[in-house]
VEXFITI-5512 format. One line per 8 residues: their letters; for each residue y, x, z of C-alpha. Coordinates in nm, 4 decimals, decimal comma. Layout:
BEGIN
A	Y/X/Z; ... $
***
This chain:
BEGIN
XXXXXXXX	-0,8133/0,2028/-0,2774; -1,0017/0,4378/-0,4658; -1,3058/0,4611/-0,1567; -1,6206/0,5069/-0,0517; -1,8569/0,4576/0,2511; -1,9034/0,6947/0,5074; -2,1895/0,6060/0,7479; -2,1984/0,7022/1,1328 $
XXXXXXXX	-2,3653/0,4327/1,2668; -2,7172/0,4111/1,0626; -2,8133/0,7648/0,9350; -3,1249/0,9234/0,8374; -3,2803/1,1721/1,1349; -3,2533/1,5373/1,0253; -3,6391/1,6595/1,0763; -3,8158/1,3097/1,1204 $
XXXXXXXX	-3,8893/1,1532/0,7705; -3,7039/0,9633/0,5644; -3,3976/0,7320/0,6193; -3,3914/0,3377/0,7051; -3,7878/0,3159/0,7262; -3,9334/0,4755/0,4873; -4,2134/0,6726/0,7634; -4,4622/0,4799/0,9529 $
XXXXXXXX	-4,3653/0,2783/1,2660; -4,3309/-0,0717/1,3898; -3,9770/-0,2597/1,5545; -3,9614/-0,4023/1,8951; -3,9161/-0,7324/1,9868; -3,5667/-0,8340/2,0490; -3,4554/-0,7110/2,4037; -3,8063/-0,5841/2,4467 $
XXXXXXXX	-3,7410/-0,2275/2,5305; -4,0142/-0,0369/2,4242; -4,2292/-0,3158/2,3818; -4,3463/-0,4114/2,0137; -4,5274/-0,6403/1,8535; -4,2712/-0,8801/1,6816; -4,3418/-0,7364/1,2740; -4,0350/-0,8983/1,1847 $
XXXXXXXX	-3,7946/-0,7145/1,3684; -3,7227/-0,3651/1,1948; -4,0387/-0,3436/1,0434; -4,1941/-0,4530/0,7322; -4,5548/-0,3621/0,6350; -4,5532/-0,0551/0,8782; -4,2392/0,0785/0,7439; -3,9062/0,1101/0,9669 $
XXXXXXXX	-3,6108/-0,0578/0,7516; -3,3412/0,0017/1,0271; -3,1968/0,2427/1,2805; -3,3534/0,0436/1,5688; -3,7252/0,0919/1,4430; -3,6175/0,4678/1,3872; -3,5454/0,4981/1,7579; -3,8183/0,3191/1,8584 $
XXXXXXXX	-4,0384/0,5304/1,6417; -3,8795/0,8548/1,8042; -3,9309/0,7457/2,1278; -3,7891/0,9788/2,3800; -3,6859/1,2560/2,0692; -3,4285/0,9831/1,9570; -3,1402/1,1007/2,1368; -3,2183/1,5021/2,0139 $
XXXXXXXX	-3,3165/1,3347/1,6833; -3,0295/1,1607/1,5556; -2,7490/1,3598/1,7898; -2,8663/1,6471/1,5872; -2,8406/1,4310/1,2367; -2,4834/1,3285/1,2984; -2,3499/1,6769/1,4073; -2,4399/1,8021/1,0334 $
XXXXXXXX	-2,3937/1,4927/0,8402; -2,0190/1,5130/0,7347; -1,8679/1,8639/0,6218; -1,5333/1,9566/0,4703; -1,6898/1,9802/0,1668; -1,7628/1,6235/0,1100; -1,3877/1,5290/0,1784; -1,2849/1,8270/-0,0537 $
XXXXXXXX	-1,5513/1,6988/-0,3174; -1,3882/1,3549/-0,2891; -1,0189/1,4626/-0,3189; -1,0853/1,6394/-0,6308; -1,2172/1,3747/-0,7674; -0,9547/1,0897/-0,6807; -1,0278/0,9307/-0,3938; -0,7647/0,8267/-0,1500 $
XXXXXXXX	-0,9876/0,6981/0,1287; -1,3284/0,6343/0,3096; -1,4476/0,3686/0,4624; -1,6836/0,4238/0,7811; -1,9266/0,2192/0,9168; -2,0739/0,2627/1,2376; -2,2923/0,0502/1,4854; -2,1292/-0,0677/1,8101 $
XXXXXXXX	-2,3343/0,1654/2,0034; -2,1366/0,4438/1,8851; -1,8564/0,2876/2,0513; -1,9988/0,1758/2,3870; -2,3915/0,2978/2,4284; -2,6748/0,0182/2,3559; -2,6423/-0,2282/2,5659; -2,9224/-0,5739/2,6461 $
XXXXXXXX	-3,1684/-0,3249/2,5855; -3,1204/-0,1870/2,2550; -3,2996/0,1349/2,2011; -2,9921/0,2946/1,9539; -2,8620/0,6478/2,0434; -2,4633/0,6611/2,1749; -2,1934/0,6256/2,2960; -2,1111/0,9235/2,0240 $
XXXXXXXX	-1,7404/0,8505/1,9700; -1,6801/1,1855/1,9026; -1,8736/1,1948/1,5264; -1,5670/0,9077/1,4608; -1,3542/1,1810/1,5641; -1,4560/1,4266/1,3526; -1,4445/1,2551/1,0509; -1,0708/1,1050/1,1165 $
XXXXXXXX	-0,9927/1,4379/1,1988; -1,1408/1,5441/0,8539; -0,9904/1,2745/0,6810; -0,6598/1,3451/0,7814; -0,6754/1,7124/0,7457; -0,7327/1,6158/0,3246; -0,5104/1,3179/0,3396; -0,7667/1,0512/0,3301 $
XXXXXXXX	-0,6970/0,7307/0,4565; -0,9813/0,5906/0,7108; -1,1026/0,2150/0,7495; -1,3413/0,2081/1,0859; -1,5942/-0,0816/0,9870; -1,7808/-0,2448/1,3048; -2,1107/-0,2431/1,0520; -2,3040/-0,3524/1,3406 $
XXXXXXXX	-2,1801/-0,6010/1,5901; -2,3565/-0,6646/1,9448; -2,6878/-0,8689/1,8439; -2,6094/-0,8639/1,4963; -2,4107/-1,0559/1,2505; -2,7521/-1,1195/1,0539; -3,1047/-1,0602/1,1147; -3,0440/-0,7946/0,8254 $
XXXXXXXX	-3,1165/-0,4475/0,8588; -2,7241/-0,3517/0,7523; -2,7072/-0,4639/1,1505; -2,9012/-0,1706/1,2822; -3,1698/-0,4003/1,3641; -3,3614/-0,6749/1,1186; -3,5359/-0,9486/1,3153; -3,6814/-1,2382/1,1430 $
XXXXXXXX	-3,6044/-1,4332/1,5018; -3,2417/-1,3718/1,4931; -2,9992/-1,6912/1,4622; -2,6375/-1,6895/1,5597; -2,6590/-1,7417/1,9042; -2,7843/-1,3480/1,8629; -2,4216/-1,2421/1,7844; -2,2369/-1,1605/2,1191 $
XXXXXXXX	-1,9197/-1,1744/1,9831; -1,7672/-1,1598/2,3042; -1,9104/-0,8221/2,3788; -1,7795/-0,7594/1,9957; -1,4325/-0,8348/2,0599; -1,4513/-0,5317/2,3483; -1,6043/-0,3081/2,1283; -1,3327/-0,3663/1,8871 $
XXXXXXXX	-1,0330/-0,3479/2,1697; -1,2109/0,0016/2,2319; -1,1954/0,1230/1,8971; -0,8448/-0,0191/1,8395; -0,6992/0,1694/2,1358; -0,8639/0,5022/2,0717; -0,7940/0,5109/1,7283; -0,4126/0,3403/1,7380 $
XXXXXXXX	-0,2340/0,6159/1,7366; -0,4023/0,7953/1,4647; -0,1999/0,8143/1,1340; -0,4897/0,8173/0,9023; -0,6835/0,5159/1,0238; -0,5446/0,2098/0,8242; -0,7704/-0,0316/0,8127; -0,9959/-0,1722/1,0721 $
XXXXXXXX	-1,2896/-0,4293/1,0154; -1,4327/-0,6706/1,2467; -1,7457/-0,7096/1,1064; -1,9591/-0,6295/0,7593; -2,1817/-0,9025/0,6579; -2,2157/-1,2269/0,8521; -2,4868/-1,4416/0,8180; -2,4643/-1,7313/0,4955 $
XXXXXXXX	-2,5252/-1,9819/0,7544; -2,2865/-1,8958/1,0290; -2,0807/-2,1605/1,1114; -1,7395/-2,1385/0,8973; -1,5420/-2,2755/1,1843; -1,6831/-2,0845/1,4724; -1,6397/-1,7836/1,2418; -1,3128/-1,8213/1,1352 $
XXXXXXXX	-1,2284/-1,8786/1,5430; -1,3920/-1,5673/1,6411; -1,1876/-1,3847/1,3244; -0,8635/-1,5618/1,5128; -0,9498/-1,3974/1,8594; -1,0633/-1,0579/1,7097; -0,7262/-1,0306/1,4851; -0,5626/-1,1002/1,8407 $
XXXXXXXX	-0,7543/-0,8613/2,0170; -0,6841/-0,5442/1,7626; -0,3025/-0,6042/1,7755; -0,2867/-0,6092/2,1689; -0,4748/-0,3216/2,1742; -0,1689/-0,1297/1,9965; -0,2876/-0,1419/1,6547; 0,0123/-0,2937/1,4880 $
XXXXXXXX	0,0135/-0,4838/1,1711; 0,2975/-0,2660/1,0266; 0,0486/0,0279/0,9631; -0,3291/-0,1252/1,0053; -0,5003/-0,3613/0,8113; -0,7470/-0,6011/0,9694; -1,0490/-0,6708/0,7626; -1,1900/-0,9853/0,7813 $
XXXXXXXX	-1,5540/-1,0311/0,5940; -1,6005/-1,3485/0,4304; -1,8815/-1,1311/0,1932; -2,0387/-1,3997/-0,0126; -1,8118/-1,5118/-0,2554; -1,9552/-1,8538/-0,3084; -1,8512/-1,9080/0,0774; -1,4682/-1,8949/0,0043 $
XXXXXXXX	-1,3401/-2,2308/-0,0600; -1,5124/-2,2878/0,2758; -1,3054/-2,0149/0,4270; -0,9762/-2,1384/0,2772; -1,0024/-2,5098/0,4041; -1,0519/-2,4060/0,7784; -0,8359/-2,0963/0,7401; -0,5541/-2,2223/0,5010 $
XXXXXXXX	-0,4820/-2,5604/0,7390; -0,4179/-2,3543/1,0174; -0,1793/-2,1656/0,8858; -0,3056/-1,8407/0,9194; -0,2215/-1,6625/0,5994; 0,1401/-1,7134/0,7214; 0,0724/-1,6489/1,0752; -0,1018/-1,3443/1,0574 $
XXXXXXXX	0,0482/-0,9956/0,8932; -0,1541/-0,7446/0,6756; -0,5378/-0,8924/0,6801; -0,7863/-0,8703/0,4248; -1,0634/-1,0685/0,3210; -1,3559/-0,8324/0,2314; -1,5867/-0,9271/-0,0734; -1,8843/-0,7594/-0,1633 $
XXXXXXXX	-1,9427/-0,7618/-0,5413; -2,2973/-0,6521/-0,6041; -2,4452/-0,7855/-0,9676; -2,8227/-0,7330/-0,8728; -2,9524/-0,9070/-0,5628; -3,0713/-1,2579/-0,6273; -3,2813/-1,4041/-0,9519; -2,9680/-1,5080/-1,0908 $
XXXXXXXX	-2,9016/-1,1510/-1,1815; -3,2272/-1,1011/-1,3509; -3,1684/-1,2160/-1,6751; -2,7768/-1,1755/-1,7382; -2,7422/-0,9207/-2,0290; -2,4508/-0,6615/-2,0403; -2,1631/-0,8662/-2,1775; -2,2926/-1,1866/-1,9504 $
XXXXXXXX	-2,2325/-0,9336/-1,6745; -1,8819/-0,7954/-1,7722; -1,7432/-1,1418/-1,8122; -1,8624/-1,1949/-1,4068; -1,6525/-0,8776/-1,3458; -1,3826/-1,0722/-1,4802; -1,4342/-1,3930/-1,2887; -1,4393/-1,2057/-0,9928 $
XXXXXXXX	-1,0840/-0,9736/-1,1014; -0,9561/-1,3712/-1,1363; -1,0197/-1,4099/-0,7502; -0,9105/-1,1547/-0,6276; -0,5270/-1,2226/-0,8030; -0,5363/-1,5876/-0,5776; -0,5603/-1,4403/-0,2587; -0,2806/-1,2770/-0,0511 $
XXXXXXXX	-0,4770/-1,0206/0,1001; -0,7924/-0,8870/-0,0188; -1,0330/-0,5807/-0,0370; -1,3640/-0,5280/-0,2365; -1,5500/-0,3446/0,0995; -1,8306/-0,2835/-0,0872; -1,9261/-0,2462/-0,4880; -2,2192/-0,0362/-0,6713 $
XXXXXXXX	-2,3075/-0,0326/-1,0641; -2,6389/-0,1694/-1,0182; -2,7879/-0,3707/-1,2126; -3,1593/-0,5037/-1,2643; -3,3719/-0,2836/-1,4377; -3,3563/-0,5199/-1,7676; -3,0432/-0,4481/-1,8683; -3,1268/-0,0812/-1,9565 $
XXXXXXXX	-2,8152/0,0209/-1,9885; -2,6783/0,3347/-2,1626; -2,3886/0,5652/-2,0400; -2,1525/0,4117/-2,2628; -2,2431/0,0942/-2,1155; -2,2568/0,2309/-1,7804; -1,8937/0,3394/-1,8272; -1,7818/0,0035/-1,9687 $
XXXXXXXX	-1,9422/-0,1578/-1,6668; -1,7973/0,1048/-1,3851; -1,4159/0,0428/-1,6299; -1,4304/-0,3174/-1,5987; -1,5301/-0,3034/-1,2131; -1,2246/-0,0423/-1,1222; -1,0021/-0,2962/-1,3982; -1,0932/-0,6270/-1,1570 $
XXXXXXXX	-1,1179/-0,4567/-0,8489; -0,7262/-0,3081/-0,8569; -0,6519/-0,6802/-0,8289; -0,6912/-0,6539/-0,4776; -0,3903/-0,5920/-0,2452; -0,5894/-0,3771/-0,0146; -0,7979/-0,1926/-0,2932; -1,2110/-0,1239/-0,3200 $
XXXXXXXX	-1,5036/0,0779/-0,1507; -1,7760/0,2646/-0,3443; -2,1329/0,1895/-0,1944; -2,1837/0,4698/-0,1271; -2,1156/0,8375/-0,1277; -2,4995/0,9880/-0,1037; -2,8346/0,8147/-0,1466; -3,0602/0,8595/-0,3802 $
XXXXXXXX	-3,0932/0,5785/-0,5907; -2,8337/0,6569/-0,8992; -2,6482/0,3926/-0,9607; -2,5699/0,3448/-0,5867; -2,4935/0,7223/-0,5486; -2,1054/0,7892/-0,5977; -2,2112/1,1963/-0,7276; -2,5068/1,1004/-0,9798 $
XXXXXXXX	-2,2606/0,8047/-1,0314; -1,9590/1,0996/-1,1399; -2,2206/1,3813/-1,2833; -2,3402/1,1088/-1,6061; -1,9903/1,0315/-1,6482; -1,9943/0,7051/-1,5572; -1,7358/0,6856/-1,3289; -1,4751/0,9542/-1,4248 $
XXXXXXXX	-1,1953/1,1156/-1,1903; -0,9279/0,9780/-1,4504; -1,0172/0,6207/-1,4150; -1,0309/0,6556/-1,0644; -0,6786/0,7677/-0,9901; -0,5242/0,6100/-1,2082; -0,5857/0,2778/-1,0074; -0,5008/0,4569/-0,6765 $
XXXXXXXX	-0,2908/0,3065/-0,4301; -0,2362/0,3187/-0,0785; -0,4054/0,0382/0,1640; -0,0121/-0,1141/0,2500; 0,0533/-0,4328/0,3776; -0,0431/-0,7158/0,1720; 0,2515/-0,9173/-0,0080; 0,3371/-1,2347/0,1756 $
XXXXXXXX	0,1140/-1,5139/-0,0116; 0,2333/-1,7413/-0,2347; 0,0663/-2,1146/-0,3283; -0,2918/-2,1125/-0,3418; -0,5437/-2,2230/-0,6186; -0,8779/-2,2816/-0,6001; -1,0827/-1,9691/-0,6980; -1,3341/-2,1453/-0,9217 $
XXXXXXXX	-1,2917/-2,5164/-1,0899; -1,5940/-2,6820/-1,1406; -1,6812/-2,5315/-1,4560; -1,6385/-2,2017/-1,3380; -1,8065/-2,2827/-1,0174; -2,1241/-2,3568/-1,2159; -2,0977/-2,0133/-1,4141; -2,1257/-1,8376/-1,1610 $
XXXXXXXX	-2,4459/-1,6003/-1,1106; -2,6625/-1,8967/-0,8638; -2,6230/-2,1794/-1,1048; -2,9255/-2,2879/-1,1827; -3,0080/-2,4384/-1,5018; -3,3566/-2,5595/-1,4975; -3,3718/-2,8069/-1,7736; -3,5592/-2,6122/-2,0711 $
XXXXXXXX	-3,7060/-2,7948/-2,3761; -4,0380/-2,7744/-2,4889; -4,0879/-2,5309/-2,1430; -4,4915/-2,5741/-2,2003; -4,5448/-2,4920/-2,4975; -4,2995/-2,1640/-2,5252; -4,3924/-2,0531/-2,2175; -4,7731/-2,0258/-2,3406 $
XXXXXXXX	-4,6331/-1,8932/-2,6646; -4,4655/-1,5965/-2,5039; -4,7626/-1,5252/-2,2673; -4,9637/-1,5056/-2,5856; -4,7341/-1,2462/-2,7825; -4,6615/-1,0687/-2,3769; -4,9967/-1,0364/-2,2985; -4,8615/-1,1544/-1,9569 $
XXXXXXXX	-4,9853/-1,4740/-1,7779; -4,8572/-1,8359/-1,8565; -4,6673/-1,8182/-1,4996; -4,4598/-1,5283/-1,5592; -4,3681/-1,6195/-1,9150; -4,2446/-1,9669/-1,7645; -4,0762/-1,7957/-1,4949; -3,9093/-1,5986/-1,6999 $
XXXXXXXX	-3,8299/-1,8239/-1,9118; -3,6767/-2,0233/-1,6384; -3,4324/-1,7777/-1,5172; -3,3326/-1,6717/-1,8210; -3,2073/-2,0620/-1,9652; -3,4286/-2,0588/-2,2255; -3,3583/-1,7294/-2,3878; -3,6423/-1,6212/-2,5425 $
XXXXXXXX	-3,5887/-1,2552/-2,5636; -3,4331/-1,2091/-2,3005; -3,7299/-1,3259/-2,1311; -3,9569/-1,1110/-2,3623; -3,7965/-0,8201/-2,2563; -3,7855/-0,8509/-1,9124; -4,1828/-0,9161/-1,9462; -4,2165/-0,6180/-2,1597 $
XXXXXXXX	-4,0673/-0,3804/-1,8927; -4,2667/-0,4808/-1,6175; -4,5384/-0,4344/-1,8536; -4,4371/-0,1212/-1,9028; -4,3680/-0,0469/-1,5368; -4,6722/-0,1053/-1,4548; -4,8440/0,1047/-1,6380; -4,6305/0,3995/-1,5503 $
XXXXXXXX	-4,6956/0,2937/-1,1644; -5,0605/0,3322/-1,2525; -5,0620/0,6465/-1,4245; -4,8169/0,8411/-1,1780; -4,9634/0,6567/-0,8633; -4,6084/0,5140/-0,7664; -4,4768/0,1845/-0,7025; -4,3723/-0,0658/-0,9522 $
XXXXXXXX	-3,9928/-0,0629/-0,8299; -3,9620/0,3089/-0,8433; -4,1188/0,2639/-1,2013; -3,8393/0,0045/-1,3171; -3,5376/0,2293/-1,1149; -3,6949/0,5072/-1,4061; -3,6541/0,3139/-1,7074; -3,3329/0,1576/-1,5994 $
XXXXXXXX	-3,1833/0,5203/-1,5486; -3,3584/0,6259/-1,8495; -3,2628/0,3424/-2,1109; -3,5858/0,2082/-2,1398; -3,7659/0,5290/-2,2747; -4,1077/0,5509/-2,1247; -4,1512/0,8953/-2,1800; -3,8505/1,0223/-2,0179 $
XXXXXXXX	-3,9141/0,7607/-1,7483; -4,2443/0,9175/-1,6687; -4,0582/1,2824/-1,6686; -3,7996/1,1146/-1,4223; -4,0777/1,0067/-1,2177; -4,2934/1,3348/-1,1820; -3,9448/1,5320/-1,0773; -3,9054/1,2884/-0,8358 $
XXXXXXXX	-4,2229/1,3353/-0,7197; -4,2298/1,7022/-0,7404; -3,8947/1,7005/-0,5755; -4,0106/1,4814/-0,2217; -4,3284/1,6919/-0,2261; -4,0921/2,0168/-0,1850; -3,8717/1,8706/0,0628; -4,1507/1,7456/0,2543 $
XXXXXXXX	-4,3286/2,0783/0,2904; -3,9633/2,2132/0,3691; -3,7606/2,0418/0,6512; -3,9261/1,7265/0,6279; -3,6841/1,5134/0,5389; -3,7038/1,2792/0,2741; -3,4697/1,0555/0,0589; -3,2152/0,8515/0,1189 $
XXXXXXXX	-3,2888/0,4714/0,0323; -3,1158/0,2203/-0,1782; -2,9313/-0,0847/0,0286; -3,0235/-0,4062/0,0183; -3,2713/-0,5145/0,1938; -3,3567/-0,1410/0,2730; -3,0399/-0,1077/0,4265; -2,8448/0,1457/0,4505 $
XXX	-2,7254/0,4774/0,2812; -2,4767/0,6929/0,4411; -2,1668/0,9264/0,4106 $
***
């Protein structure tokens, strides 16, 4: 599927600052109430990084806050916009209190079922398919702010998965008889260190749960996370064994293919990165039912890519990605980093509505599956993106070496060194732009991140990185003395965009 994201359940607040913490404020302890004081939950230096330290920052505006954001979030235009431009389908996340209210005191805003409606009914009106994503399960799959609500404290005993599988025999019956919802997901990112086996019982019972509810496998797809990549062969030897692939009709295991969180990243150049696209193409052909839920063309800053490159990278994505039986999902359709914003994404060109639709199919039923390989052998099992390879000749004595010709210290050059196995100029570079990063976060008074998002977008060229900047700047200074509202931040871990 040709999709993107379309956020109900974790939106900015029309009038109060910016999105997913960006304005001052502190998160409550978990089932506090109105109580604060633990900094780990929803808060992070002051900041709010989640919709639960936005409603706790509102206080008792929260309701009239973010009622009023989600009546004027989604508009015709943005499914007209999408149509035009080859998209067959949006994904929406939402938080379970949209489906039930906040419940073990939870300060979120809802029930507010009737935003979900909207948007199917918009959907359908342009013939857009429409996967309902339970982004945020009852306590959380994660401490993560993608939840709703980040909490340092949180461990799996958090997730009330019982609670869950109500939420998701709510949604399922309200939205069974709807002809554009196709797809319906369980959950979005669970934990790394959830149990595989109590996971892959709860994914039994929830599958279970969405059919009796009356949403039949002949026409709705159940998506089942399994999100980190490098947790599959885990997946298959509980899940395989029991026979489920045969047992159960038209699921989909949801990956999320993101090439820029982790150190591993850091020091892959373009071509190391295409050939991962590939790798990952190769998995998805194994499985019998599968969907991408989530992709993005970021990349670290390093890789200073230009549009051609940005095309080849967005091509080789959509190429590996139509492997899947139950296609892909753009993250996301607005927010203002560019590479993670599907228009700034389509204005440069580097995803085009030709390449888009000409991969488009509709989210059917998966084909029944076939024998099963292992994803990655050994040797591809150690290529991929975590492999460390830590055993550098002569590490001393080139790491001084490039912190003499950096002008940065010893400790970075080894560092660098270290992540990038031994490749010197890789590791120069990378040293070089935070070099130069900093200095444009000096001059412009902004911080080193927003400096390196610059001369990523802007190949590496200081001087239009500094222009970049000042618009920016000029930009949040207008829409602060206008209606307040500020912009939209990136995912991960300042989770989470929108529409």
């Amino acid at each position: 599927n040709e999709v993107t994201g379309a956020e109900e359940g974790e939106e900015e607040a029309e009038g109060e600052g910016e999105e997913d913490g960006e304005e001052d404020g502190a998160g409550g302890e978990d089932g506090d109430g109105e109580g604060g004081g633990d900094e780990g939950d929803g808060a992070e230096d002051g900041e709010i990084e989640d919709e639960h330290g936005l409603c706790l920052h509102l206080g008792d505006r929260r309701t009239e806050v973010i009622e009023a954001h989600r009546r004027k979030w989604l508009a015709e235009k943005d499914f007209e916009w999408l149509l035009a431009r080859g998209f067959n389908a949006v994904r929406v996340p939402l938080g379970y209190w949209v489906v039930t209210g906040p419940t073990d005191g939870d300060l979120f805003v809802g029930p507010s079922l009737q935003h979900v409606d909207r948007a199917v009914d918009l959907a359908e009106k342009f013939g857009l398919q429409v996967v309902l994503d339970l982004h945020g399960n009852p306590g959380g799959e994660s401490g993560e702010a993608p939840c709703g609500r980040k909490s340092a404290k949180w461990n799996e005993n958090h997730w009330r998965r019982e609670e869950a599988l109500r939420v998701l025999a709510h949604l399922a019956g309200r939205y069974a008889s709807r002809r554009g919802v196709v797809g319906i997901q369980v959950a979005n990112e669970p934990a790394g260190n959830c149990n595989m086996i109590a996971l892959c019982d709860w994914y039994e019972r929830a599958i279970q749960t969405i059919r009796s509810a009356g949403m039949g496998a002949e026409r709705v797809a159940v998506v089942l996370p399994v999100y980190w990549y490098d947790r599959l062969e885990e997946f298959l030897s509980i899940w395989g064994p029991r026979g489920n692939f045969m047992r159960y009709e038209n699921v989909a295991l949801d990956f999320h293919f993101y090439q820029c969180f982790g150190r591993g990243w850091e020091f892959m150049d373009h071509r190391e990165h295409l050939r991962v696209v590939q790798r990952h193409g190769c998995v998805l052909r194994s499985l019998p039912g599968a969907v991408v839920g989530e992709w993005s063309l970021a990349r670290p800053p390093h890789v200073l890519a230009t549009d051609d490159m940005e095309r080849e990278f967005a091509n080789a994505q959509l190429e590996a990605y139509s492997a899947a039986s139950h296609g892909w999902f753009f993250w996301t359709y607005s927010d203002q980093a560019d590479h993670w914003d599907l228009g700034t994404c389509c204005e440069r060109g580097w995803l085009s509505p030709d390449a888009v639709s000409s991969r488009s199919t509709d989210m059917g039923r998966a084909d029944p599956p076939g024998a099963f390989p292992h994803c990655y052998g050994e040797e591809g099992f150690s290529q991929l993106p975590h492999a460390r390879h830590d055993e550098i000749p002569d590490l001393p004595e080139r790491a001084l070496a490039l912190a003499e010709a950096t002008g940065r210290s010893s400790a970075e050059a080894d560092e660098s060194l270290r992540a990038a196995r031994g490749d010197g100029e890789l590791a120069a570079n990378r040293l070089l732009l935070y070099a130069t990063a900093e200095r444009l976060a000096e001059a412009l008074a902004c911080s080193r991140e927003a400096a390196l998002d610059a001369l990523q977008l802007c190949g590496g060229n200081e001087a239009r990185a500094a222009g970049h900047l000042l618009d920016a700047a000029a930009a949040g200074s207008a829409a602060a003395a206008g209606a307040g509202r500020g912009p939209r931040g990136h995912k991960r871990p300042h989770e989470e965009s929108g529409a």
